[in-house]
C-alpha positions as YAML, in Angstrom:
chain: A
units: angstrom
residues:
- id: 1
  name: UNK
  ca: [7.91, -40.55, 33.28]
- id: 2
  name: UNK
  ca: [7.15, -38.46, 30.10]
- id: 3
  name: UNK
  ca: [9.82, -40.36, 28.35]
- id: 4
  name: UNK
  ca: [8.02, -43.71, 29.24]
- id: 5
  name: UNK
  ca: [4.49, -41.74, 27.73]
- id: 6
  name: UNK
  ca: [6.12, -40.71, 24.77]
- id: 7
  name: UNK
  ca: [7.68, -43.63, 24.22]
- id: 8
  name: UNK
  ca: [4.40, -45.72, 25.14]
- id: 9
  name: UNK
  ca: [2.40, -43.34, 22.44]
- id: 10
  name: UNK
  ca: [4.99, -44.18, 19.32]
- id: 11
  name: UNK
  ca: [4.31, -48.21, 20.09]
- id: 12
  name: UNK
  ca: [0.93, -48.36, 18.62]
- id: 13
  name: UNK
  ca: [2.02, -46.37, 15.53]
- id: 14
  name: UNK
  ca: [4.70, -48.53, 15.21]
- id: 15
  name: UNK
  ca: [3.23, -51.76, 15.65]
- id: 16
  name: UNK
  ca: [0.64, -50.49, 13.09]
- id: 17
  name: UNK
  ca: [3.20, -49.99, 10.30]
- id: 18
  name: UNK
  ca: [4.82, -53.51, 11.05]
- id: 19
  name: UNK
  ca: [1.52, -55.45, 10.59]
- id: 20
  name: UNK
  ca: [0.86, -52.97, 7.09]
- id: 21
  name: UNK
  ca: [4.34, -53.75, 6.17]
- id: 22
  name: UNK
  ca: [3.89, -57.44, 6.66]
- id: 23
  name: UNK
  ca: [0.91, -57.63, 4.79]
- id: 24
  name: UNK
  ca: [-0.96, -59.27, 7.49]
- id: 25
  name: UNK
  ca: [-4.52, -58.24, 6.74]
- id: 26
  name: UNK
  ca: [-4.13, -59.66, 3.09]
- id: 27
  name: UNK
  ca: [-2.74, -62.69, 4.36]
- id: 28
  name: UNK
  ca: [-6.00, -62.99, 7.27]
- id: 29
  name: UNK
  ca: [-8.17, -62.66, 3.90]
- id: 30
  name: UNK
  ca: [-5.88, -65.12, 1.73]
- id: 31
  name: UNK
  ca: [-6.40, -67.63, 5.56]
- id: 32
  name: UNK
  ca: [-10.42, -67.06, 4.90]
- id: 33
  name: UNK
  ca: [-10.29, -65.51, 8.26]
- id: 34
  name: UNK
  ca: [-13.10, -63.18, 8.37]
- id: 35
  name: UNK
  ca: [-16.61, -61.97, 10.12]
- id: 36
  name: UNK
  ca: [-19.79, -61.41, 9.22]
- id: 37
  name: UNK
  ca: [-20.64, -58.47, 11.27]
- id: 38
  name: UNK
  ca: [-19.24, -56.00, 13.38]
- id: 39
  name: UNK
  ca: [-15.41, -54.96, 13.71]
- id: 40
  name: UNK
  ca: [-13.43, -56.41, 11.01]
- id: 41
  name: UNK
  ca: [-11.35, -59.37, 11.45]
- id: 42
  name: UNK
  ca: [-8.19, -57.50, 10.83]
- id: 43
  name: UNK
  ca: [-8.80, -54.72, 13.74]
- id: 44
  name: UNK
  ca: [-9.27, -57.64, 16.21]
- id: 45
  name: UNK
  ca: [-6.16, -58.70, 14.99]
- id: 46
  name: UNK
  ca: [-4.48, -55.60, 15.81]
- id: 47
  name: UNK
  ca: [-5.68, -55.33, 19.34]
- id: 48
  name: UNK
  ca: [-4.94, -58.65, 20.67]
- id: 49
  name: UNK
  ca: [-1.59, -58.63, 18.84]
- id: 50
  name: UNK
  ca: [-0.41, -55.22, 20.34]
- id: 51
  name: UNK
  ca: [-2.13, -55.98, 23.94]
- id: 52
  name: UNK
  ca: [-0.03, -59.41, 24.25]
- id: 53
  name: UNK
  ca: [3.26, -57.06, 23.31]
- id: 54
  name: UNK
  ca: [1.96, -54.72, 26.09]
- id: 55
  name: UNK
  ca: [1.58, -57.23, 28.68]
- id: 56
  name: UNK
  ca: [4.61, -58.92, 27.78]
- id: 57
  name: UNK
  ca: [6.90, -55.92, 27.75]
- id: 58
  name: UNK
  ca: [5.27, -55.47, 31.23]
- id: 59
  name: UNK
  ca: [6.17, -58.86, 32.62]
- id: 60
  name: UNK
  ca: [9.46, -58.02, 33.77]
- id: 61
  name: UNK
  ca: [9.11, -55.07, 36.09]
- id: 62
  name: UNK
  ca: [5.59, -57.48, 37.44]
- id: 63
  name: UNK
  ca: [8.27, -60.22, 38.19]
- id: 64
  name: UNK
  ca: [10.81, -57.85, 39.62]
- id: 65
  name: UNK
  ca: [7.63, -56.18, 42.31]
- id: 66
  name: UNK
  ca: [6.72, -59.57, 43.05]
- id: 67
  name: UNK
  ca: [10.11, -60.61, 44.35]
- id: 68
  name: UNK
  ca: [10.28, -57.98, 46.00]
- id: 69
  name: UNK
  ca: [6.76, -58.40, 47.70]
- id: 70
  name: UNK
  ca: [8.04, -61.75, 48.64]
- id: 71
  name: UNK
  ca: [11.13, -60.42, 49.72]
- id: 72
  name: UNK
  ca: [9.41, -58.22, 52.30]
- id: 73
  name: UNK
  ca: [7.08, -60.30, 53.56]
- id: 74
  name: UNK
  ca: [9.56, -63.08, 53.94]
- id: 75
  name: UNK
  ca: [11.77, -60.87, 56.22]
- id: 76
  name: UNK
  ca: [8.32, -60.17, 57.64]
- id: 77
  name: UNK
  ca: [7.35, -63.73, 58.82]
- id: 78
  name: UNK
  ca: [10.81, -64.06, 60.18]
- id: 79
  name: UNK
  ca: [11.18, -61.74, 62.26]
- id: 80
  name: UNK
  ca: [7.33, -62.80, 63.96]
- id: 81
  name: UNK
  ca: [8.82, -66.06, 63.92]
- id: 82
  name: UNK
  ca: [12.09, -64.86, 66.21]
- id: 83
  name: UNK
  ca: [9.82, -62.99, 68.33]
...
């Protein structure tokens, strides 16, 4: 568990670097993609790009408790079927 935390803390940090290595807020400014107000066009960037790599590094061990949900409750409706 406190390997999964520490390693959950260093994603941010280094999904951060990647998009400052790529150049990706000069190339949003270069795409005239910008806002008038508010929280800059590059920080909304940032958070939709790292939540879709949260939710799809969590997409596997969804699948795998799903199957097993369906798993159980298959067994489940058989055996009320038998009996």
């Amino acid at each position: 568990m406190i390997n999964q935390m520490n390693q959950n803390e260093n994603t941010p940090n280094k999904f951060f670097c990647v998009i400052k290595e790529l150049k990706i807020g000069k190339l949003l400014y270069q795409s005239n993609i910008s806002k008038n107000c508010g929280v800059p066009a590059f920080e909304v960037f940032q958070f939709l790009s790292l939540l879709a790599a949260k939710v799809t590094a969590a997409l596997p061990s969804l699948m795998a408790l799903f199957v097993n949900i369906t798993k159980t409750f298959s067994v489940q409706i058989t055996e009320m079927i038998k009996n």
